[in-house]
TIBAMI-647943 format. One line per field, with one value per residue (C-alpha): residue number from 1; residue in one letter; y, x, z. Coordinates in steps of 0.5 Angstrom, whole numbers. Example, Ala and Ser with C-alpha at 12.3 -4.5 7.8 and 13.67 -1.06 7.14 Angstrom:
seq (1, 2) .
type (A, S) .
c2 (-9, -2) .
c1 (25, 27) .
c3 (16, 14) .
This chain:
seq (1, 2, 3, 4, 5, 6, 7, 8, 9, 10, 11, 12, 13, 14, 15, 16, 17, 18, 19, 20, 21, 22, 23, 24, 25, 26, 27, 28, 29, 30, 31, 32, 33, 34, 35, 36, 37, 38, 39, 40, 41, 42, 43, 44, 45, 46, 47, 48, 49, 50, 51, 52, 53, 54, 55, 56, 57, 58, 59, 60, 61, 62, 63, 64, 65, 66, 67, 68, 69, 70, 71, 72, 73, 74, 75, 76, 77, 78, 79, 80, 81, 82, 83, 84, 85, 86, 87, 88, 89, 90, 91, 92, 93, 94, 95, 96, 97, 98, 99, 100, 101, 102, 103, 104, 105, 106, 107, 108, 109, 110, 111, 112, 113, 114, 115, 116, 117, 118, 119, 120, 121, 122, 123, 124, 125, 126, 127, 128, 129, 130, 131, 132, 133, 134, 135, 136, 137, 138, 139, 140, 141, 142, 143, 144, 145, 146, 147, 148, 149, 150, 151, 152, 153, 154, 155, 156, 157, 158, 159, 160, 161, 162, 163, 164, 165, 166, 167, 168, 169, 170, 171, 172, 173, 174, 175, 176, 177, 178, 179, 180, 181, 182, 183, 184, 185, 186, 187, 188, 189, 190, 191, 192, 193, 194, 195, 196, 197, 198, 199, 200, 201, 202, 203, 204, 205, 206, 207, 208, 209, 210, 211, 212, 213, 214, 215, 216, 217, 218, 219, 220, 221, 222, 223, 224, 225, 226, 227, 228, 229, 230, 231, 232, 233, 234, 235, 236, 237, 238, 239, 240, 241, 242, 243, 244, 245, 246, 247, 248, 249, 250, 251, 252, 253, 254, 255, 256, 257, 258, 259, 260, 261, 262, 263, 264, 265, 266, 267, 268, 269, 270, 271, 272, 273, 274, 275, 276, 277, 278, 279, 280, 281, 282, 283, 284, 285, 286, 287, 288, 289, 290, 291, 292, 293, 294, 295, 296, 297, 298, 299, 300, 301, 302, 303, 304, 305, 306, 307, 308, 309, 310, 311, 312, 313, 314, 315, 316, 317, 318, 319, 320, 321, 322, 323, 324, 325, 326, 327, 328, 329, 330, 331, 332, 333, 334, 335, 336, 337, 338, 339, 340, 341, 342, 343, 344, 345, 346, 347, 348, 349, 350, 351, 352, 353, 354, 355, 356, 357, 358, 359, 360, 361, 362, 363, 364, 365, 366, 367, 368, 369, 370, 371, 372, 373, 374, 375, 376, 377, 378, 379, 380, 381, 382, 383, 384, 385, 386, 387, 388, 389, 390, 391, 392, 393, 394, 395, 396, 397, 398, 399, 400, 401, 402, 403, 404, 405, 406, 407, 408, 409, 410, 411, 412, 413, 414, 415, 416, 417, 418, 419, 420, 421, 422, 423, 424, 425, 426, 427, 428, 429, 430, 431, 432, 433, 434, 435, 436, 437, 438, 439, 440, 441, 442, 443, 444, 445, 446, 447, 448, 449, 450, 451, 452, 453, 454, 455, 456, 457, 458, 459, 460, 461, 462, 463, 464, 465, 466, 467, 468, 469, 470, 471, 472, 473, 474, 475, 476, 477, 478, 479, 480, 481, 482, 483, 484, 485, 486, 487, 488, 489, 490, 491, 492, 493, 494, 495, 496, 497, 498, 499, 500, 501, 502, 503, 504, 505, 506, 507, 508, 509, 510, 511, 512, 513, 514, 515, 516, 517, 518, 519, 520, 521, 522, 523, 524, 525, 526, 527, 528, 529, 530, 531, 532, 533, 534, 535, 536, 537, 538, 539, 540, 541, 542, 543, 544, 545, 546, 547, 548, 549, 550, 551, 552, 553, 554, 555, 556, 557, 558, 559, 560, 561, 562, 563, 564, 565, 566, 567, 568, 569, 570, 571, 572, 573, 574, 575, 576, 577, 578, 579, 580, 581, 582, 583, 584, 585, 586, 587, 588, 589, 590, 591, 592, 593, 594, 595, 596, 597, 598, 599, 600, 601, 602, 603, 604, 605, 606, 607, 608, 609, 610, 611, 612, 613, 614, 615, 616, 617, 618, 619, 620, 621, 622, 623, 624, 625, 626, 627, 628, 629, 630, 631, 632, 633, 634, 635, 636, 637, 638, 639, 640, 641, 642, 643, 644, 645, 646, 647, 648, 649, 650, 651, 652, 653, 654, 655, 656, 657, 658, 659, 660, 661, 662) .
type (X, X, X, X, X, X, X, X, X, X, X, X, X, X, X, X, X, X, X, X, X, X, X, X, X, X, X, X, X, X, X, X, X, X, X, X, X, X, X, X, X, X, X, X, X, X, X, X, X, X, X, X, X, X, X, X, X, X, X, X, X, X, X, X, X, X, X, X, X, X, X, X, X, X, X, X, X, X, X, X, X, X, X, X, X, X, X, X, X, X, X, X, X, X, X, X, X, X, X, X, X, X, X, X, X, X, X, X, X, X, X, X, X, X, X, X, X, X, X, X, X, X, X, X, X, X, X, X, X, X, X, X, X, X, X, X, X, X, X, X, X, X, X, X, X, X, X, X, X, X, X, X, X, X, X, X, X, X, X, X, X, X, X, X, X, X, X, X, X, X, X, X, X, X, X, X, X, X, X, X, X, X, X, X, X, X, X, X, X, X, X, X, X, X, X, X, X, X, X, X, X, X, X, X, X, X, X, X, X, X, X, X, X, X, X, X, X, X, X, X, X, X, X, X, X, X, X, X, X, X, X, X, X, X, X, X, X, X, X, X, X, X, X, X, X, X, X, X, X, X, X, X, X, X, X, X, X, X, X, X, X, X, X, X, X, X, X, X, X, X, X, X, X, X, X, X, X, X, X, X, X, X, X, X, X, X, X, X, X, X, X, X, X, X, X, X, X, X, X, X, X, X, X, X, X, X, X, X, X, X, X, X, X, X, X, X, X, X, X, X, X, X, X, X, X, X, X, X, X, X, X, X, X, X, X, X, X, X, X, X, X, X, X, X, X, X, X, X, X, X, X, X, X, X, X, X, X, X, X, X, X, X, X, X, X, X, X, X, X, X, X, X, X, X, X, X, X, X, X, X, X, X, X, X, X, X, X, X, X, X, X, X, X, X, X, X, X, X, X, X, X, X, X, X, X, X, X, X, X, X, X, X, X, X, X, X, X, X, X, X, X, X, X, X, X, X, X, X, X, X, X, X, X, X, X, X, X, X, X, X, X, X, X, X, X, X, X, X, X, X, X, X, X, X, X, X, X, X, X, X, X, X, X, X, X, X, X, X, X, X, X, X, X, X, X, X, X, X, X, X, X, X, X, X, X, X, X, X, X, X, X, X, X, X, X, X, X, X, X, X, X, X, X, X, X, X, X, X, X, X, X, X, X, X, X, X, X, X, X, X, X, X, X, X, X, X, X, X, X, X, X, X, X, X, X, X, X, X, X, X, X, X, X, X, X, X, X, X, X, X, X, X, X, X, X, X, X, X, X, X, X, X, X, X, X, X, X, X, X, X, X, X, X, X, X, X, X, X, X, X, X, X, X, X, X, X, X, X, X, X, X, X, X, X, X, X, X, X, X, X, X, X, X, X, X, X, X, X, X, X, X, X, X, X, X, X, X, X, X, X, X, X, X, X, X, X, X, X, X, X, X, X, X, X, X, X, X, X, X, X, X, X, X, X, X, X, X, X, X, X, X, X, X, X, X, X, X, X, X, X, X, X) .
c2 (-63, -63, -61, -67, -71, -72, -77, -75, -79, -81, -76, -70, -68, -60, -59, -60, -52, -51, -56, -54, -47, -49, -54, -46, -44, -51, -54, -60, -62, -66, -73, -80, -86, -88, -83, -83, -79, -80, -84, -78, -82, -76, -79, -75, -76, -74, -76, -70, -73, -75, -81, -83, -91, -88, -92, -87, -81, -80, -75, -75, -70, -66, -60, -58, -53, -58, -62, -56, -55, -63, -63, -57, -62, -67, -63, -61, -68, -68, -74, -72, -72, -66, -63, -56, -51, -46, -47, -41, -38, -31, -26, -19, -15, -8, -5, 2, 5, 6, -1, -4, -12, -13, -20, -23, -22, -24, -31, -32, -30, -35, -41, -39, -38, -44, -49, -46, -48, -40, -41, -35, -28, -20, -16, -8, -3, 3, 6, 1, -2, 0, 3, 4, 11, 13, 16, 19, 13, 11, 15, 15, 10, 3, 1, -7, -7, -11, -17, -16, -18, -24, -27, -27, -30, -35, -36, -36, -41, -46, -47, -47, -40, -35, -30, -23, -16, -12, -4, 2, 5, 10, 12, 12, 15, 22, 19, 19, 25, 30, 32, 36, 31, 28, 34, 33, 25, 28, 29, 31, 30, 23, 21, 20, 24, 20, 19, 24, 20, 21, 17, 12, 11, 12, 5, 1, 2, 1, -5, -8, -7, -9, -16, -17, -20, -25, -32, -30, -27, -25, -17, -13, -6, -4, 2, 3, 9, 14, 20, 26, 21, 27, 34, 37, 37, 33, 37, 43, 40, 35, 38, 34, 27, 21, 18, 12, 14, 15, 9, 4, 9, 8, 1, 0, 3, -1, -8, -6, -6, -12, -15, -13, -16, -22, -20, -24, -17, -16, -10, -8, -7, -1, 4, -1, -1, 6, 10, 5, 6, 12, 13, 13, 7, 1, -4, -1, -8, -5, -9, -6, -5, -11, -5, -3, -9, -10, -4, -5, -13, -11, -6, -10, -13, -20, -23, -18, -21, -17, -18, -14, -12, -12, -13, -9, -13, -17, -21, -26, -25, -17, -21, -26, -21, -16, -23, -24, -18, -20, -25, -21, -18, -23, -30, -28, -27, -26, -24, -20, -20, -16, -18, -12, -10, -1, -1, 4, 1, -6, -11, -11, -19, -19, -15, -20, -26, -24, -21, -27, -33, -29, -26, -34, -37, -32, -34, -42, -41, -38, -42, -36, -41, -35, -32, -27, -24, -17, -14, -6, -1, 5, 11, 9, 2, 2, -5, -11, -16, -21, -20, -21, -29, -31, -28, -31, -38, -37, -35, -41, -46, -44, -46, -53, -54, -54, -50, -48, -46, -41, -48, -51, -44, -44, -52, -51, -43, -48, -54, -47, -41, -46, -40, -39, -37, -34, -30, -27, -26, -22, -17, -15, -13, -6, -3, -9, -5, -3, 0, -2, -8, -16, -17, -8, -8, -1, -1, 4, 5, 7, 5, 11, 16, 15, 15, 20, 25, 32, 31, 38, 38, 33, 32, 26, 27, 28, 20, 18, 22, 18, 12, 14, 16, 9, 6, 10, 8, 1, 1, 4, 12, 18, 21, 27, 29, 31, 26, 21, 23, 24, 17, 15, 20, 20, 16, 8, 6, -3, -2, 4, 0, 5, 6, 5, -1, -5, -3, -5, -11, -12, -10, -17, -21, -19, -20, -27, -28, -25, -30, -37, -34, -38, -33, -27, -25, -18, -18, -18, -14, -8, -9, -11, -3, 0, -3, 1, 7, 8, 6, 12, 16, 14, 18, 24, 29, 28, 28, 35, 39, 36, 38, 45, 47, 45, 49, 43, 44, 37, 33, 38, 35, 29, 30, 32, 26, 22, 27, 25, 19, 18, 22, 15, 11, 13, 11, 3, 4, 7, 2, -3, -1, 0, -7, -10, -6, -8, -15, -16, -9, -5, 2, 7, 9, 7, 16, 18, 13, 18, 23, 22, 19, 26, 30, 26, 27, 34, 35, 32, 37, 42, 40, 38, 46, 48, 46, 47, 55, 54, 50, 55, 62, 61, 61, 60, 55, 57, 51, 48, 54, 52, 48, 39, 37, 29, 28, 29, 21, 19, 15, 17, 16, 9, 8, 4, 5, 11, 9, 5, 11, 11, 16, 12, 19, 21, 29, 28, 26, 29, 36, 40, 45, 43, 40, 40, 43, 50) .
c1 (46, 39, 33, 33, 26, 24, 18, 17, 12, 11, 10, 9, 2, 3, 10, 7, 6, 11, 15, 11, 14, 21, 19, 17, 24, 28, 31, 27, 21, 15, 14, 10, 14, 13, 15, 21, 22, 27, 24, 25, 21, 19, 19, 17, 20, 26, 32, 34, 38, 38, 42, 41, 44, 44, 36, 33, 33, 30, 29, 28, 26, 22, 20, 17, 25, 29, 25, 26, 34, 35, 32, 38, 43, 40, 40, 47, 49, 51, 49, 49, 45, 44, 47, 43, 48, 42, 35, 33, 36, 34, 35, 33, 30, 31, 24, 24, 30, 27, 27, 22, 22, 15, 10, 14, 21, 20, 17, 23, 28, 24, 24, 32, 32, 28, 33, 39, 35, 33, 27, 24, 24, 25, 20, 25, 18, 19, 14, 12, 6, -1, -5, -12, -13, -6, -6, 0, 4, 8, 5, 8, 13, 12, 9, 4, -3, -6, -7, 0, 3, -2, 0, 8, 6, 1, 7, 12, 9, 9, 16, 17, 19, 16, 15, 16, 14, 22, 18, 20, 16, 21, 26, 27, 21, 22, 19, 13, 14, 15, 8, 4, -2, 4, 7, 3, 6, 13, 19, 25, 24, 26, 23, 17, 13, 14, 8, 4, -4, -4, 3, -1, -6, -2, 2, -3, -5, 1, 2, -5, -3, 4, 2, -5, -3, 2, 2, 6, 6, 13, 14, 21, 19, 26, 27, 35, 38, 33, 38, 36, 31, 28, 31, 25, 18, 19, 24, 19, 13, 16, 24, 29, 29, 35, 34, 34, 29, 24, 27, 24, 18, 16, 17, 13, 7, 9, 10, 3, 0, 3, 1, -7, -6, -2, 4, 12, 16, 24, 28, 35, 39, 43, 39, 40, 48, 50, 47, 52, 57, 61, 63, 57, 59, 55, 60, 64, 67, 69, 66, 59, 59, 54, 50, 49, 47, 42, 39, 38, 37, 30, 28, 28, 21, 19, 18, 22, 28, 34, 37, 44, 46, 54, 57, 63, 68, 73, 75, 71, 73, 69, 63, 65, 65, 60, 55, 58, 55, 49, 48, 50, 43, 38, 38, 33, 38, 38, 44, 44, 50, 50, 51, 55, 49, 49, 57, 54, 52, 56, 56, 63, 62, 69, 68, 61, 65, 69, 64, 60, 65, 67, 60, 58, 64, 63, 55, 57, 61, 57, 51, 47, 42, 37, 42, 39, 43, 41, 42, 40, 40, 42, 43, 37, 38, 42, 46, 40, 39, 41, 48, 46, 44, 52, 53, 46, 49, 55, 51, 46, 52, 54, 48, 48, 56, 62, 67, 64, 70, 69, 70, 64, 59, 61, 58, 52, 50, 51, 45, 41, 41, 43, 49, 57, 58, 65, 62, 57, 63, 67, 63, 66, 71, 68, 70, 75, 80, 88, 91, 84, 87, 83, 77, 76, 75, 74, 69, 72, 66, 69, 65, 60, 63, 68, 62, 58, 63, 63, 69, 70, 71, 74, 73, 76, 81, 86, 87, 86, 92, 96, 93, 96, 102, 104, 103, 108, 112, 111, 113, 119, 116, 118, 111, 113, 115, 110, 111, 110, 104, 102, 103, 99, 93, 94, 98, 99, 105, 103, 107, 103, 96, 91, 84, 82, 86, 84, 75, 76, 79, 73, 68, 70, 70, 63, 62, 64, 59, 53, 55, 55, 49, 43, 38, 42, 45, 41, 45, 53, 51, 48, 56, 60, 56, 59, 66, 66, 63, 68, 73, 73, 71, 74, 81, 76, 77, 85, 86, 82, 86, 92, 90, 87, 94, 99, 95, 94, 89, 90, 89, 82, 79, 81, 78, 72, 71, 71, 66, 62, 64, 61, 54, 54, 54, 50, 43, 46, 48, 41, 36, 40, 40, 32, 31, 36, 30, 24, 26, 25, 23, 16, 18, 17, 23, 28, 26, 32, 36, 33, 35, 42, 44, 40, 45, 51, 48, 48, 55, 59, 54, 57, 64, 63, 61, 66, 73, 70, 71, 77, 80, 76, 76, 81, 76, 77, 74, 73, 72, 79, 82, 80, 86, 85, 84, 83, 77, 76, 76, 77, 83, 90, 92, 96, 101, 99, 92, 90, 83, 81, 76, 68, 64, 56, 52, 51, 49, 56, 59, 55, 57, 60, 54, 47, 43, 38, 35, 36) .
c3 (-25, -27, -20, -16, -17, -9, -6, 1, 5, 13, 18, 13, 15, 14, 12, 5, 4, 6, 0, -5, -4, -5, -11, -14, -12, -15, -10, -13, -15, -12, -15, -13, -12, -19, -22, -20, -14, -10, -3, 4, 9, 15, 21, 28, 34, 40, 36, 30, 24, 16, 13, 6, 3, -4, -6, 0, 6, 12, 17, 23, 26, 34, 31, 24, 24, 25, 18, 15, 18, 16, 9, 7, 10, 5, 0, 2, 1, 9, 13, 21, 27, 28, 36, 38, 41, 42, 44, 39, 33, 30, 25, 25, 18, 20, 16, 18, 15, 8, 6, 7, 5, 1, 2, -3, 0, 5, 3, -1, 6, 10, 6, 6, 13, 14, 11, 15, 21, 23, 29, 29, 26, 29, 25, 26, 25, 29, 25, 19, 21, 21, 27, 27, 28, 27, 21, 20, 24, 19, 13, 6, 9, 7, 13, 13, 13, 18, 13, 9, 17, 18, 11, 12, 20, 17, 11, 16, 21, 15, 16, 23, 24, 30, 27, 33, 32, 34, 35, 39, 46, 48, 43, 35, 35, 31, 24, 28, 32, 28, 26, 30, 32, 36, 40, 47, 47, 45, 50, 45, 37, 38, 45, 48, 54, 59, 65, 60, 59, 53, 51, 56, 50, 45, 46, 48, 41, 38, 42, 40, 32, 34, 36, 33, 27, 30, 33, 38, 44, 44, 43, 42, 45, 43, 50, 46, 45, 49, 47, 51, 56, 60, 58, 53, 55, 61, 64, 62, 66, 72, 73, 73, 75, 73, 67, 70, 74, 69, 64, 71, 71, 64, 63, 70, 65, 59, 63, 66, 58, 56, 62, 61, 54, 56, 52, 55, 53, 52, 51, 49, 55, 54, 57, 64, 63, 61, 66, 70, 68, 70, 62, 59, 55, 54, 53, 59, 62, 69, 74, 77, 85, 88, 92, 85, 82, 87, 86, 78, 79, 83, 78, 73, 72, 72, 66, 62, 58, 55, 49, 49, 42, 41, 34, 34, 38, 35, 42, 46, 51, 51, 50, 56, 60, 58, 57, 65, 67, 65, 68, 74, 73, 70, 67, 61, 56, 48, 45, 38, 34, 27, 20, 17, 12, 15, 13, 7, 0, 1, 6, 11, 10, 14, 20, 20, 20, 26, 30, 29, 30, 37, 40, 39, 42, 49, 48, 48, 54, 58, 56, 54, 50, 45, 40, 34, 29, 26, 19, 21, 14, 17, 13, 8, 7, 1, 2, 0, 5, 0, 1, 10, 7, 8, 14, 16, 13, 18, 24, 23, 22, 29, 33, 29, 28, 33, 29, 21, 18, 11, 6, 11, 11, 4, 3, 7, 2, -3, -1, 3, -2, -8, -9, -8, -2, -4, -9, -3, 1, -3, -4, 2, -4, -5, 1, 4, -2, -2, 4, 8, 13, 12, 15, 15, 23, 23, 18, 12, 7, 0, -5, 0, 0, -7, -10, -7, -6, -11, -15, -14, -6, -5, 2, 2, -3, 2, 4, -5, -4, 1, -3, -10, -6, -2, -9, -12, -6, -7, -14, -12, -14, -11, -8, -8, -16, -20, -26, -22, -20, -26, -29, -24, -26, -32, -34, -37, -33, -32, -27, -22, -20, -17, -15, -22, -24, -16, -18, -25, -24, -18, -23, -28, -22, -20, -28, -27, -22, -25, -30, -26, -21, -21, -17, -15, -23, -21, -15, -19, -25, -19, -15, -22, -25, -19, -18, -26, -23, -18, -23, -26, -21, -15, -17, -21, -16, -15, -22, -24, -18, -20, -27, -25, -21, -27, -32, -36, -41, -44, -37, -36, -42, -40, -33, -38, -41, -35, -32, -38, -38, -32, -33, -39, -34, -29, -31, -32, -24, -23, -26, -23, -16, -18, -20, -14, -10, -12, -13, -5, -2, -3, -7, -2, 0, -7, -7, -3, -8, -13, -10, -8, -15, -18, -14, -16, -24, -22, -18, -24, -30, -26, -25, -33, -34, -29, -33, -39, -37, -34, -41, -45, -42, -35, -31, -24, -20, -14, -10, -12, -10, -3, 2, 3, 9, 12, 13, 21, 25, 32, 30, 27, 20, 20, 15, 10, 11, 7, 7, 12, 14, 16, 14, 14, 13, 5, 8, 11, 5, -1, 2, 8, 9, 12, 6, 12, 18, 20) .
């Protein structure tokens, strides 16, 4: 099926950018009536539907995002009157963790986010955006010019997108503060001084440049996770005081800022709840005295929205509860779900579905009317935001659609990304593996850390062990004897299925995709090299132990030729995960890419020398010699789910010894 050739007219004054920069993308191609173009009229107006007869369309619609929402329904072939469960719709880019999305990138997002009927946008920047006379805030970082921000607010108006700036005025901060021109503004490494004049100053610099490239006047002033709020140089200068006392006076001081520059603020709402809770815990849902109440109630200052953020239950009835103890507190709410994008280097489009078809159903019921979804990069942004567009596709079904199922999300991708929306979940794949339950809930990341982890150490051997053993059991093996173990290792027994056979198979599979995909080829072929990689490496450490404990000097130079096998395919691995990077983000920040895959080359050159001394002169190796342990983890192991564990830091994994600090 060739691209459609469309005609639109009526009411299209200003939307015609706009089309233009999909007609670059291929959804169709502009044309006048006589040459063929298919009639779309646009009509403006309270009522929001499309309906097609076969010889034309027409859009009807009350705001430029709903032209945009409806013109990818058409294009779905959907015919509906459109019904909006949520007056305002949201996605948050988080652009401080090293992958900051370039200009272009974030055109070819807004377009896509436009079709889904997305109404606004949340610009992460805790330190990504330039300050005049800042020098170092966000120095060698990414961080947007001033006229980089007004392009992307411009672009994104086109679409009938607000674009909002989401930044930090309390905690987060440590990027910036850890240099000596902001030690009088520092409280601890993260926090910022509080009462200090010069802090004073310093936001209401950060929040002009934050603000000024914008249409809006809506800010994000972030205030989460202010871990420590009071017990450095504060505590030092003023004694002790509750930290909740000082978050209200702090804020006091911003709101006074945002008022002098007409800003309408909003923040996360953790800092509020944890102090009152006797746990300490955000999501705490015991119910709160009423005096206490009161007391929060009166010093939340007027205008200030507060957006609770909670991606991790799998129930409706802890965000009904959670969201009920809001509103105990404030009607001006946002929820902010989460799409899996920080699981590690794949996206957990499982736990994203669950999360979100929960959180929205509680927002629904307790008619909270101002919904967002965040895509955060933690641990240096290894997982591309491409993968966030089909859990992106399911959040915006939710605001329009009773109850989406899978087939009907996948329909809508279809129309809005011109993509298969199945081949975008099963990325899931790479870490939803044997023995890691459906939907991984517990957010188990192996293709982090079987990728990262020195084949040598093994610090998460021990569970690829109980893995290898429970596969032997379902084969009808006994675990415990060594030929058996062998045969799984080493062996080419059809009837043992491994680690090795479940990536290879994945690695096909994504092939495939490649093949089928019409934008997004880099996309598969950087997951389907991975899945390779982490065939032959996932079992590497298991086997080289088993070989070095048996003497084996036949199973060492096989675990040679795996090592070198692996330093051959490192660079393919490399080069497509540079060329992912690049083809939505700026480069700074791709070097710490670098430098992790460096230190993996480095690791398996130094295993390669090591078992070629053990092979050739009976070397010792003196890492093997160490004991295994599990990885520690705050679950117990459960049977059947050897690998159904967590370990989202690469210093973590990468070794045990410090690779940083003192």
């Amino acid at each position: 099926m060739g691209i459609p050739k469309l005609y639109f007219y009526g009411d299209i004054e200003g939307l015609v950018p706009a089309l233009k920069g999909l007609e670059g993308d291929g959804y169709f191609r502009l044309c006048g009536k006589d040459e063929g173009g298919f009639p779309v009229k646009a009509e403006s107006g309270a009522e929001n539907l499309v309906s097609c007869d076969g010889q034309s369309a027409c859009i009807r619609f009350e705001s430029r995002t709903l032209f945009f929402r409806q013109l990818g329904r058409l294009l779905g072939a959907f015919e509906e009157k459109t019904v909006k469960y949520f007056d305002e719709l949201g996605a948050m880019f988080d652009l401080s963790r090293n992958n900051v999305i370039s200009v272009g990138g974030f055109q070819g997002f807004m377009r896509k986010l436009a079709l889904m009927g997305y109404t606004y946008i949340f610009l992460y920047m805790e330190d990504t955006y330039e300050v005049e006379g800042l020098p170092y805030f966000g120095y060698m970082r990414g961080r947007y010019t001033q006229e980089e921000l007004s392009r992307m607010d411009t672009y994104a108006a086109d679409y009938g997108i607000e674009l909002i700036p989401c930044i930090q005025t309390l905690g987060h901060l440590e990027k910036y503060l850890r240099w000596p021109v902001a030690f009088p503004i520092r409280d601890t490494e993260n926090v910022l001084l509080v009462g200090a004049p010069e802090t004073r100053e310093f936001l209401r610099s950060i929040l002009k440049a934050a603000t000024a490239p914008f249409r809006s006047s809506r800010i994000h002033l972030g205030m989460d996770e202010a871990w420590g709020l009071g017990s450095g140089m504060y505590l030092a200068k003023n004694g002790y005081k509750p930290s909740l006392e000082i978050l209200r006076d702090h804020l006091e001081m911003v709101m006074d800022v945002c008022r002098e520059i007409d800003l309408e603020p909003m923040i996360w709402s953790d800092m509020f709840f944890r102090p009152l809770n006797e746990s300490g815990d955000y999501y705490d849902q015991s119910p709160i005295e009423e005096k206490t109440l009161e007391q929060i109630r009166a010093s939340i200052p007027e205008g200030l929205s507060l957006v609770y953020w909670d991606y991790y239950h799998a129930e409706k009835e802890v965000y009904s509860r959670l969201l009920e103890k809001h509103q105990q507190l404030t009607d001006r709410i946002v929820f902010a779900g989460g799409i899996w994008t920080w699981n590690g280097i794949s996206p957990n489009q499982g736990k994203a579905f669950r999360v979100t078809r929960e959180g929205l159903g509680a927002c629904r019921e307790r008619g909270i009317r101002n919904v967002c979804t965040t895509m955060w990069g933690d641990n240096g942004g290894e997982t591309s935001s491409l993968c966030a567009l089909i859990g992106m596709q399911l959040f915006g079904e939710y605001a329009y659609n009773e109850d989406p199922t899978n087939e009907e999300v996948f329909r809508s991708f279809r129309a809005c990304c011109r993509e298969d929306g199945q081949a975008f979940y099963d990325l899931r794949l790479l870490d939803e593996i044997p023995s890691v339950p459906e939907e991984n809930l517990h957010s188990a990341n192996p293709s982090k850390f079987l990728l990262y982890q020195n084949p040598l150490y093994g610090l998460f051997d021990r569970h690829v062990e109980d893995f290898l053993k429970d596969a032997l059991k379902t084969a009808g093996r006994d675990p415990e004897d060594p030929a058996q173990m062998e045969a799984i290792l080493f062996g080419e027994d059809e009837e043992l299925h491994g680690l090795y056979d479940y990536y290879m198979d994945l690695a096909g599979k994504l092939r495939g995709y490649m093949r089928k995909s019409e934008g997004n080829a880099l996309l598969f072929a950087h997951y389907a090299n991975l899945a390779q990689f982490l065939a032959d490496k996932a079992e590497l450490g298991c086997a080289i132990r088993f070989a070095y404990d048996a003497g084996r000097d036949d199973l060492t130079e096989e675990c040679m030729d795996r090592c070198a096998g692996l330093l051959e395919q490192l660079p393919a691995l490399a080069d497509t995960w540079r060329k992912l990077w690049r083809s939505t983000s700026k480069a700074v920040g791709f070097e710490v890419i670098t430098i992790r895959l460096g230190a993996l080359e480095a690791q398996l050159k130094y295993a390669l020398e090591c078992l070629d001394a053990f092979c050739h002169e009976g070397a010792k190796i003196e890492e093997l010699e160490l004991e295994l342990l599990h990885y520690g983890s705050m679950r117990p192991r459960q049977e059947g789910a050897a690998l159904d564990i967590n370990c989202p830091f690469w210093d973590r994994i990468a070794a045990m010894n410090p690779v940083g600090g003192v």
